[in-house]
N, C-alpha and C positions, 0 to 999 in steps of 0.2 A: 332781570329784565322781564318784562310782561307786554302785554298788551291790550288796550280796548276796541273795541267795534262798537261802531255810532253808524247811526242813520239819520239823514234830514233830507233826501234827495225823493225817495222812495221810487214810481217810476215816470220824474219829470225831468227836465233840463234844466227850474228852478228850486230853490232851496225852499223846503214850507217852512225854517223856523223854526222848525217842532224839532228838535233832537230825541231822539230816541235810543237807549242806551241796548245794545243785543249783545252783549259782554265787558262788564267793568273788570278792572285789577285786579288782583288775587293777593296782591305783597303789601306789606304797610309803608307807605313813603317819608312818613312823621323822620323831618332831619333828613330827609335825601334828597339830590337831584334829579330834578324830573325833566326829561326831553320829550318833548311831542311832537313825534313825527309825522307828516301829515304828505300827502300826494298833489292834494290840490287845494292850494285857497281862494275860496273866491269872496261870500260876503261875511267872513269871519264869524256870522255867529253862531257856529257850530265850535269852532277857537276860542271862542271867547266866554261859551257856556262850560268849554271843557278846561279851561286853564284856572278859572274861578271856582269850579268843582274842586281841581285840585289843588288848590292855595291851599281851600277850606281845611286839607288834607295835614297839614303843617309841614310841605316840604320847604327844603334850604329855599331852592327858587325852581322855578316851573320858566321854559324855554321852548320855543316852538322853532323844526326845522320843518322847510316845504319844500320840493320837487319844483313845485310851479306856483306861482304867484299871480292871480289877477287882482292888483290893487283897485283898480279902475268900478270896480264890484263892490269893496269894501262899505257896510255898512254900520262897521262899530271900531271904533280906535283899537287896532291890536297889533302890539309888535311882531315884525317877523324875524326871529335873531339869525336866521339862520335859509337862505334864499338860493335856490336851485336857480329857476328863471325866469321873467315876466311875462305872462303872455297877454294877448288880446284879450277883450270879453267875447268870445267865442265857446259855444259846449266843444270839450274834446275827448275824444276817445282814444280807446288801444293800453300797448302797456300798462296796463295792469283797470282801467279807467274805464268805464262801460257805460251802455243809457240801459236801461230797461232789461238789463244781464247779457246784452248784444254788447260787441265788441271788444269785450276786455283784452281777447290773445293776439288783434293787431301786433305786431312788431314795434310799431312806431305811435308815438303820441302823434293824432291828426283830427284836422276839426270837423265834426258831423256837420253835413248840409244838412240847410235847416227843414228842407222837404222831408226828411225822416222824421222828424218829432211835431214839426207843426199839426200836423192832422191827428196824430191821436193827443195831445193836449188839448186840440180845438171839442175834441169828440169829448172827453174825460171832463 
């Protein structure tokens, strides 16, 4: 088992697109299964840049599980094999989830009012 750490959020409540790798793999996947586990999907193209990285990789098959699903977001055809639960298109925080490194140790997954992040996106 391993892990990667991606960033495409950086400190907005939209995705720029831009994937930014701050830790790849360490193990060779060539002939293995690969699960990507993920917390939150919204416009898949952070899934869909990292599922295609690792095709390229020659695993058996590549499978994504999520916590939370906003389809409704989605901006590139990506299966989800493996679906926690739907939510609204709403930014949410907590468990484990944050804006701008605020809120991750909430208890609970909950939606940030948009009065928190409107102003400093409008400012930035």
């Amino acid at each position: 088992m391993d892990f990667i750490s991606v960033s495409s959020y950086g400190n907005s409540t939209k995705s720029s697109g831009v994937v930014r790798i701050i830790k790849d793999i360490d193990i060779d996947i060539t002939n293995k299964h690969v699960l990507i586990v993920e917390d939150l999907v919204d416009t898949g193209l952070t899934l869909h840049y990292l599922k295609s990285m690792f095709e390229n990789r020659g695993p058996k098959d590549v499978k994504i599980c999520t916590a939370l699903d906003k389809p409704s977001r989605r901006k590139v055809d990506l299966k989800i094999d493996y679906e926690g639960i739907t939510i609204p298109d709403k930014f949410v925080v907590g468990y484990g989830l944050d804006f701008a490194g605020k809120y991750r140790n909430l208890p609970d997954v909950c939606v940030l009012h948009s009065s928190v992040y409107t102003d400093k996106e409008d400012a930035g």
